[in-house]
C-alpha positions as CSV (number, residue, x, y, z in Angstrom):
1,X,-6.5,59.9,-1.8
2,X,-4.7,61.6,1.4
3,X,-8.6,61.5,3.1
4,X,-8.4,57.9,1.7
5,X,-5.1,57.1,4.0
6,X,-6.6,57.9,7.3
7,X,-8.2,54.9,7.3
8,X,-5.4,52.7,7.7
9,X,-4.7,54.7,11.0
10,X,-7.3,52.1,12.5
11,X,-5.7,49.3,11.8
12,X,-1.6,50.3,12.3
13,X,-3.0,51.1,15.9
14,X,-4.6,47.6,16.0
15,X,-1.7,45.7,14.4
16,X,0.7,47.3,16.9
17,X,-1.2,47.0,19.7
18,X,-1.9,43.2,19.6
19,X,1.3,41.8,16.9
20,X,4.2,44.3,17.4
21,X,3.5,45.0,21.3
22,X,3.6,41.4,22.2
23,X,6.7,40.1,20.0
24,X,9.2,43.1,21.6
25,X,7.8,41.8,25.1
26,X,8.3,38.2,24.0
27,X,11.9,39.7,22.6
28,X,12.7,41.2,26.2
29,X,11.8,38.2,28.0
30,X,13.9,36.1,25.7
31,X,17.0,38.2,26.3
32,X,16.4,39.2,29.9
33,X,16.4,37.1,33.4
34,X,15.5,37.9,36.8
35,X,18.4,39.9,38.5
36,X,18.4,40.6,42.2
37,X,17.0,44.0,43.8
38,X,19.9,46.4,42.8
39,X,19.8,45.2,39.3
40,X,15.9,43.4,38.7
41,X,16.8,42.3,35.4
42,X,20.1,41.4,33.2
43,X,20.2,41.1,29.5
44,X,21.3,37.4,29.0
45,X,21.5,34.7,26.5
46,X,21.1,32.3,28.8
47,X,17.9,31.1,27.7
48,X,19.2,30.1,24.4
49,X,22.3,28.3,25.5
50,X,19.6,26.7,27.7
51,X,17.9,25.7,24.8
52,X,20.3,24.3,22.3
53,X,22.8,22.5,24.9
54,X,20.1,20.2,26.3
55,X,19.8,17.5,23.8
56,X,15.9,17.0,25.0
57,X,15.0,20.1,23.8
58,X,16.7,19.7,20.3
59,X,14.9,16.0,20.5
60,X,11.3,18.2,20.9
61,X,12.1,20.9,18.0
62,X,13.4,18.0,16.1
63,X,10.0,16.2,16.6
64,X,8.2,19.0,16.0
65,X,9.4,20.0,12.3
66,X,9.2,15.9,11.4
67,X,5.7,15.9,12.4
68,X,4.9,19.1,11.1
69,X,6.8,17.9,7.5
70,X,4.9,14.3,7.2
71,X,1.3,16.0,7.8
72,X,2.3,18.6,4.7
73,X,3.3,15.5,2.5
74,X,0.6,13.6,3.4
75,X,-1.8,16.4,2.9
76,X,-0.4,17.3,-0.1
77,X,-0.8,13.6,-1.4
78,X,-4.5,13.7,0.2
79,X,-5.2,17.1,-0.7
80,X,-3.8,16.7,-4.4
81,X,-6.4,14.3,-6.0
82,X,-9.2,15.3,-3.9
83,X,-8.6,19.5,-5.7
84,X,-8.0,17.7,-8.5
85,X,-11.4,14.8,-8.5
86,X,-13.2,18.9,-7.8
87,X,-11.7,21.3,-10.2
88,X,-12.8,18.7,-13.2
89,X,-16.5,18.5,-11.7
90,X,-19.3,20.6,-13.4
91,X,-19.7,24.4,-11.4
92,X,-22.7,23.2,-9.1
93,X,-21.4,20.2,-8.2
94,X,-18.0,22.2,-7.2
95,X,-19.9,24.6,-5.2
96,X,-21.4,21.9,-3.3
97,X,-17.9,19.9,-2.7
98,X,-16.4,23.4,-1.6
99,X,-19.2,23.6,0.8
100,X,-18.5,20.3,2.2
101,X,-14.8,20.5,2.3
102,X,-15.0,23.9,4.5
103,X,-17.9,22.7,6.2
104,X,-16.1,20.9,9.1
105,X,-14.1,24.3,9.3
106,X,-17.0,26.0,10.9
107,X,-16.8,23.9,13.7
108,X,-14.1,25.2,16.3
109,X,-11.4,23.0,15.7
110,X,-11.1,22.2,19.4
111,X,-14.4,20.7,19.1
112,X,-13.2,18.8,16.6
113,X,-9.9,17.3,18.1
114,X,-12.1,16.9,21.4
115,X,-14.5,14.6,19.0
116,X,-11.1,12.3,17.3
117,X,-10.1,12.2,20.9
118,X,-13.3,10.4,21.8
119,X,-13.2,8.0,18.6
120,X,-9.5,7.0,19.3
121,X,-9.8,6.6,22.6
122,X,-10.7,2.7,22.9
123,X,-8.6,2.0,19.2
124,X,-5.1,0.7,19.7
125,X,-2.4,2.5,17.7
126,X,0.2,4.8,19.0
127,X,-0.2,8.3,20.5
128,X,2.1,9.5,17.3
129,X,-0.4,7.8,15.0
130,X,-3.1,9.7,16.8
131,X,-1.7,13.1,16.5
132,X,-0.9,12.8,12.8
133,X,-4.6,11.6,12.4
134,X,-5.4,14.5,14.4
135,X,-3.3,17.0,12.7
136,X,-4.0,15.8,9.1
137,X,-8.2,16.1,9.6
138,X,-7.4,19.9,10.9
139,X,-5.2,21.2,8.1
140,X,-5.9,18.8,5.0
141,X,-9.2,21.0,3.8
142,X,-6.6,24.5,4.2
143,X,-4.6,22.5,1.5
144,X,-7.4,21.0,-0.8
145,X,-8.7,24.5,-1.1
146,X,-5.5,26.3,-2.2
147,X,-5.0,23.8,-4.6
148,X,-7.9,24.3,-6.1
149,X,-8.0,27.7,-5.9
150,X,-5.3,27.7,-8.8
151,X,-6.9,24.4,-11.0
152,X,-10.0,26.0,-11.0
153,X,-8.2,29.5,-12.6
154,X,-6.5,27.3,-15.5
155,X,-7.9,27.7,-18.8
156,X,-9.8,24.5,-19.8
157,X,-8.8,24.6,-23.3
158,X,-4.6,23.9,-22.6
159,X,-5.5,20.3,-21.3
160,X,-6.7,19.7,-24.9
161,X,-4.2,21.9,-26.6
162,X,-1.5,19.6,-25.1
163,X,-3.1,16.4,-26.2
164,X,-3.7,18.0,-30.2
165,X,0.2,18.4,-29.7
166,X,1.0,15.1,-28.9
167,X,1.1,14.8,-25.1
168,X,-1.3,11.9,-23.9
169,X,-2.9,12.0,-20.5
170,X,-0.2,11.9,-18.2
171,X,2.2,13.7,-20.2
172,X,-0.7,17.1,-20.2
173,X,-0.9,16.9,-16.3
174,X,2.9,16.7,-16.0
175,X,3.5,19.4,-18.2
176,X,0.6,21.9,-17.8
177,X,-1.4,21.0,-15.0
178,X,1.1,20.3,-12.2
179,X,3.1,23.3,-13.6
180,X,0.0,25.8,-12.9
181,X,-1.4,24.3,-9.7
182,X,2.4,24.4,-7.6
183,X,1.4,27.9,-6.6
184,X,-1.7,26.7,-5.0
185,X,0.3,24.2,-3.7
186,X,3.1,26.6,-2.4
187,X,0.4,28.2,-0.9
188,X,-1.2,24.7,0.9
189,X,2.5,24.0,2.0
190,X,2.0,27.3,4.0
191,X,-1.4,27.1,5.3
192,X,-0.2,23.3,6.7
193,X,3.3,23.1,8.1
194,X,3.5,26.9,9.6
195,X,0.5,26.0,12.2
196,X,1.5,22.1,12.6
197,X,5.3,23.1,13.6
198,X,3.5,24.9,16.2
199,X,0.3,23.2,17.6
200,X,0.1,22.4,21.0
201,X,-3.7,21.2,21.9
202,X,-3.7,18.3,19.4
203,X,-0.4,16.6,20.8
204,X,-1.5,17.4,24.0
205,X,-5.6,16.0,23.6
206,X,-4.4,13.1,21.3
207,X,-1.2,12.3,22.7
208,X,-2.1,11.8,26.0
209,X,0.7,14.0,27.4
210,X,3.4,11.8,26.0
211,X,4.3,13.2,23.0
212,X,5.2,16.3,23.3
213,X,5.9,19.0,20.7
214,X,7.7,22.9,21.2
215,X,4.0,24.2,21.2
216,X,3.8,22.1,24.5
217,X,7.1,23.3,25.8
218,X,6.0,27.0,24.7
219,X,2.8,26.6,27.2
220,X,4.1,24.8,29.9
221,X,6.8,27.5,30.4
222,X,4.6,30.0,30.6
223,X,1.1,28.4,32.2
224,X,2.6,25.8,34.6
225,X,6.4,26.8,35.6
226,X,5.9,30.5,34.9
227,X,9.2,30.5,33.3
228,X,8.2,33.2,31.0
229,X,11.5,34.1,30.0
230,X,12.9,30.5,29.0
231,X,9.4,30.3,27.3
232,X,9.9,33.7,25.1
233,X,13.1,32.1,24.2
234,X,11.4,29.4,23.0
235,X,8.6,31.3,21.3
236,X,11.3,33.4,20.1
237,X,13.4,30.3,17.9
238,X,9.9,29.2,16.3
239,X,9.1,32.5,15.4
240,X,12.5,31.9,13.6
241,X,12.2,28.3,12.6
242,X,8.1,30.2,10.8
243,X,9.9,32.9,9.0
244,X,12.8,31.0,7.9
245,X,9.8,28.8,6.4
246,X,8.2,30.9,4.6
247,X,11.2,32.3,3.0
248,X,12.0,29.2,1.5
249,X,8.5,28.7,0.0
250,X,8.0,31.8,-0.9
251,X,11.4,32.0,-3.2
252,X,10.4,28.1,-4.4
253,X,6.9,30.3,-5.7
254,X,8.6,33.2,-6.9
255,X,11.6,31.0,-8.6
256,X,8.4,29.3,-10.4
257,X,6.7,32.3,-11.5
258,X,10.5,33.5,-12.8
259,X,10.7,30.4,-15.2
């Protein structure tokens, strides 16, 4: 077993080279500004203060988790039937709707937003319209394929139990179905809003520059105005905003799994 253990040395070295490394440099930055030349840098929270005491940047984050919250609900009400319509189809015919669903996935996604950027371009609707259209076509096959992850593990015989007990249709799906699937949709939930909070090429390629997200703040900080230290701040309070997430729908799967 101890010869066995070794080969996790690999990837610690890995995971601290290229996810631990970089987050205590973005921590420095993010607590740090440039001094003068006796002292070249000075601890500071600055950057924060920055950050919550301009109402414009409280307007972007604010944006940001609204757009990032409407593209989970509407994937989940997309996503939803679509797992379900799949999960209920005979194995072949799954296979083949799984393929299709990840298909577009193998394209890179850039590719992809570059492409909806080219179909909306002449279409008159609203650069927020755009993005969501843009983020929903990303994300909604991450979601359709968790959920039916978990309705393709149910047992096929409870539907029918319920109904020899009573239940009718809608009744079994409320009380057995939905019940099993939430941790597939727990899981979608995940998948969906952790990358939308933070996307900034599909704002950017769809929005035409005028609606701007904290992925966009996050990159302009540090590729245009090489503010890399009001930028780590940033980068540093999403990291927050992500965790803080995933907390909450990780105890919402656990508390399921409890009852």
């Amino acid at each position: 077993m101890k010869s066995f253990r070794r080969l996790v040395h690999p990837y610690l070295i890995w995971a601290a080279a290229l996810i631990v490394l970089p987050m205590l440099i973005i921590v420095f930055y993010a607590f740090s500004e440039q001094g003068n030349v006796v002292i070249p840098v000075r601890l500071t929270l600055n950057n924060f203060v920055r950050f919550f005491s301009d109402p414009i940047f409280i307007e972007v984050l604010g944006r940001s988790l609204k757009l990032a919250l409407i593209t989970t609900i509407i994937c989940i009400l997309l996503g939803y039937p679509a797992a379900y319509f799949i999960a209920r189809m005979k194995p072949d015919s799954q296979s083949v709707m799984v393929l299709m669903v990840t298909l577009p996935q193998l394209i890179n996604m850039l590719v992809r937003t570059y492409a909806w950027r080219g179909i909306l371009l002449n279409i008159d609707i609203s650069p927020e319209i755009k993005v969501y259209i843009g983020m929903v076509y990303n994300f909604l096959p991450y979601m359709i394929l968790q959920i039916y992850t978990s309705l393709s593990k149910m047992d096929p015989s409870l539907v029918p139990a319920a109904n020899d007990l009573g239940c009718d249709d809608r009744m079994a799906f409320l009380k057995v179905t939905l019940p099993l699937s939430i941790p597939g949709v727990i899981s979608g939930i995940t998948l969906v809003f952790l990358p939308a909070v933070s996307s900034f090429f599909i704002p950017k390629l769809l929005g035409g520059g005028s609606y701007v997200l904290v992925g966009n703040l996050i990159e302009n900080y540090f590729v245009t105005t090489g503010d890399w230290n009001f930028g780590s701040a940033i980068s540093l309070i999403m990291a927050l905003v992500i965790l803080v997430s995933m907390y909450f729908t990780r105890k919402f799967d656990y508390d399921k799994e409890a009852v």
